[in-house]
N, C-alpha and C positions, 0 to 999 in steps of 0.2 A: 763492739764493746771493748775497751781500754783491758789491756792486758793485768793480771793481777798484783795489786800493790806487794810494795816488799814491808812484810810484817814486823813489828820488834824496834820501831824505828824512832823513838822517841820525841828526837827535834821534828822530824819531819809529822811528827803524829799533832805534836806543840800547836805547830806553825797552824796546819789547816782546820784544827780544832778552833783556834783562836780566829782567823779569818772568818769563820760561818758565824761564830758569836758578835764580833765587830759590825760586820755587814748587818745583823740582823740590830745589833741596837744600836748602829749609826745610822739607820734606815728608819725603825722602828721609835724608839725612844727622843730622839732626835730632829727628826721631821713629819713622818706621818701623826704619832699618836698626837701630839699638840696642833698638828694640822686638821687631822679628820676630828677632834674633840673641839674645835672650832666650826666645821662644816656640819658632823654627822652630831653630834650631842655627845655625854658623856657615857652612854653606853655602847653606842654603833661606831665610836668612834676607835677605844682602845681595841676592842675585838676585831674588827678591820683590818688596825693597824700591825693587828701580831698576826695575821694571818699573810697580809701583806710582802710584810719583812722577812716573816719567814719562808714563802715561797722563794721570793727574791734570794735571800741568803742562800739557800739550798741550789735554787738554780745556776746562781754564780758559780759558788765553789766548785758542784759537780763539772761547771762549765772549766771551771783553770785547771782545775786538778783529776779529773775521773773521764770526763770526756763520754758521760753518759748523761737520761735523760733526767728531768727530774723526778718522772715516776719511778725510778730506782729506787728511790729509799722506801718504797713498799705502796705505792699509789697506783701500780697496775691494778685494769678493773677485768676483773672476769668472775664467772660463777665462783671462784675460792672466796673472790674477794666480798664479791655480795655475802655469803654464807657466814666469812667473819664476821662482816658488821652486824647483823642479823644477831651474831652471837652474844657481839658487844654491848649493843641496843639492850637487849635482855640483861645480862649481867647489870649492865647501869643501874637500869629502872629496877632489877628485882632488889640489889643492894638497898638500895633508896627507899624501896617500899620497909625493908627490913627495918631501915632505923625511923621510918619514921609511922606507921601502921599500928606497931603495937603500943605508942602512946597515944594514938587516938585512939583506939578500943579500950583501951585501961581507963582514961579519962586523963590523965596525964598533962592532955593537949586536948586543944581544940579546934577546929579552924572556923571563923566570924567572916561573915559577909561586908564588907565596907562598902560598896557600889557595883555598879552594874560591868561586868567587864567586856575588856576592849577587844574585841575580837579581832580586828587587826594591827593591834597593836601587838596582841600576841603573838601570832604570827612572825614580826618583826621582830621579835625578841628571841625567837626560836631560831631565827637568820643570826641573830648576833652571838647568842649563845654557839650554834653549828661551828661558826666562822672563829670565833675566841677557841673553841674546842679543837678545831683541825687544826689552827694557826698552832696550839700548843705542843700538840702531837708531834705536827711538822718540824718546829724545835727541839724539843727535849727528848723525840725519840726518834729523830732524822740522823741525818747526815752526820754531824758531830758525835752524837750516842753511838753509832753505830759505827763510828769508826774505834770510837774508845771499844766496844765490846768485841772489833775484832782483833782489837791489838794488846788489850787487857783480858779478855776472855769473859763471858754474860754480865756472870754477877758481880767481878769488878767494875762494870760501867755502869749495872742496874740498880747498885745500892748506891752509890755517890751521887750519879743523876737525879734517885728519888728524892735525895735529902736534899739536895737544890732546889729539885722542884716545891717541896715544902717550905723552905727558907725565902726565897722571891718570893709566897705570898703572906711574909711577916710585913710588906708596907699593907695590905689590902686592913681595911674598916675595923675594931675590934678582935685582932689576930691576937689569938692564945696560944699559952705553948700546947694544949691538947690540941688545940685547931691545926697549927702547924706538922702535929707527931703525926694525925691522922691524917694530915695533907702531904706530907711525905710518902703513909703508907702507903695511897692512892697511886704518887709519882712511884713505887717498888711494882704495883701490882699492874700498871702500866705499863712499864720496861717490862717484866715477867710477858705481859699477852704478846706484846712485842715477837719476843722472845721464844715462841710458841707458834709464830704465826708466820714472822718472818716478816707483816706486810704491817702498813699501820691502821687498817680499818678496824681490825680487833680494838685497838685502846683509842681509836677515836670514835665508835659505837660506846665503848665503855664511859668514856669522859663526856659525850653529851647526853648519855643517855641518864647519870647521875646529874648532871649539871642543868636540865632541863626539867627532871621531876622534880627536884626539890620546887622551885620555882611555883611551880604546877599546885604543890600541897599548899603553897604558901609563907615557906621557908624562907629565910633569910640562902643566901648563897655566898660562902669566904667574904661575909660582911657585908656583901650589897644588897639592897634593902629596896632598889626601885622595882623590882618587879609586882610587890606589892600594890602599886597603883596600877600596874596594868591589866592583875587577875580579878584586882578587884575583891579578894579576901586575904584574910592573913594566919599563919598558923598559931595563935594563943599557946600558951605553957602554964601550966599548974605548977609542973617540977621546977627545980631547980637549974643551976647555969648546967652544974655535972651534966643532967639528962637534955639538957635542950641549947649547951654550945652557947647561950647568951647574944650577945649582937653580929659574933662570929655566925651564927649559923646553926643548924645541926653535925655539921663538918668537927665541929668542936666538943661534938657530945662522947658519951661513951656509945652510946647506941650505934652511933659510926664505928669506932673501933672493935663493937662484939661485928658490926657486917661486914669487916676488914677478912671477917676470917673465912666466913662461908664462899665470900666472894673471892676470896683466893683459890677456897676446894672445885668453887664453880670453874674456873681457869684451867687448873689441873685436869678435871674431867670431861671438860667439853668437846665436842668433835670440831676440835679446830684446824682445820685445814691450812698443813705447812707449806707456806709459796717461797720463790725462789727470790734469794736477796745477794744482787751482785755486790753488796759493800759487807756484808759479813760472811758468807758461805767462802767454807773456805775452796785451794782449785779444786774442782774434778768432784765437788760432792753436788749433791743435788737435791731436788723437794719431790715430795710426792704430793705433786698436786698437777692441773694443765698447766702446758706452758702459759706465759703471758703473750701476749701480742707485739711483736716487733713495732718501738716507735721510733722517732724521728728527732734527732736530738735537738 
């Protein structure tokens, strides 16, 4: 392992920050997505391609500048690791059920059968969904993020990255500003599991495992709306845009915002197992968790 950066360092923080972002959308935005949105269609195509770019990005930079693998930025897999995601997964789906459960019990909502659903098409979508979810993770709570929070310190890099992450999805289908505040909160409460975990299976359990139920209920998802052909039903609304986010989604409702909270307390009190992160621990401290597995840069 590359001996420890020197902290405080601004140009030099500038520079490689900027490098992991360039690579990922000179790569990304510029060849893959309009490439694989020609080959793979318009859903298998963008999620591909952020997954893609951002492994790519990650692997570069740690490759000029860290001299470590890419499973450094918290993709070591061992028992800690499964137990986070495991955590994540949970958190996801219980959020999800939170905002969207008690308008169908109330009457609120409803969810209508359209057609017979696809069952391998599902599947498919649950691959693209995974693959959009990690690609994103891999980004906004990689390499970059984690340099900023060891040079800024957690929540200066947890609170700015969130609102980014909320902001890039003001191009996505019907984007509100409630969609975006609560699509932020997700990008803070993500950096937070991060930040808890040290690894990134925690907030990439959490980000598919919301990004995958909605879908499931019939939800629209940050405006996209083709899943609907593939489940084969749709989620109906009685209420209003406030309760049901409008063509945004439930992302945009307030029901999301009251599950912004429980699902923080769940973060806070979960048994999350802290693994060791060579790009933010600072020297000589350490995790209590097992080691990872010596790999091969």
């Amino acid at each position: 392992m590359a001996p420890a950066r020197k902290r405080k360092d601004p140009l030099r923080l500038a520079i490689r920050v900027t490098v992991f972002v360039v690579l990922f959308y000179g790569l990304g935005w510029f060849v893959l997505d309009p490439l694989l949105r020609w080959f793979a269609g318009a859903l298998a195509g963008p999620t591909f391609a952020v997954l893609v770019s951002a492994v790519f990005a990650t692997w570069l930079s740690l490759r000029i500048y860290e001299d470590i693998p890419v499973f450094a930025v918290g993709l070591w897999w061992n028992s800690s690791s499964a137990q986070n995601l495991k955590l994540g997964l949970l958190g996801g789906v219980g959020a999800a059920a939170l905002a969207l459960v008690p308008p169908l019990l109330t009457g609120a909502a409803h969810i209508s059968g359209t057609h017979a659903p696809e069952y391998g098409a599902i599947v498919f979508s649950a691959l693209c969904v995974a693959a959009g979810s990690v690609g994103e993770e891999i980004f906004f709570r990689g390499y970059g993020f984690q340099l900023l929070m060891a040079n800024w310190g957690p929540w200066a890099a947890i609170l700015p990255v969130g609102l980014v992450f909320g902001w890039m999805h003001s191009a996505n289908p019907n984007a509100s500003p409630l969609g975006l505040i609560n699509t932020a909160g997700f990008g803070v409460l993500f950096g937070y599991a991060f930040l808890r975990s040290r690894d990134l299976w925690l907030p990439i359990g959490l980000h598919f495992g919301w990004n995958f139920t909605l879908p499931l209920f019939g939800a629209d998802l940050s405006g996209i709306t083709i899943f609907k052909e593939i489940t084969g039903h749709e989620m109906v609304w009685r209420a209003g845009v406030l309760w049901s986010g409008g063509g945004y989604g439930p992302e945009a409702s307030i029901l999301t915002s009251a599950a912004l909270i429980p699902l923080f307390v769940y973060l806070w009190k979960a048994p999350i197992r802290r693994q060791t992160s060579p790009l933010t621990d600072l020297p000589g401290e350490s995790a209590i968790c097992e080691p990872s597995p010596p790999l091969q840069s």
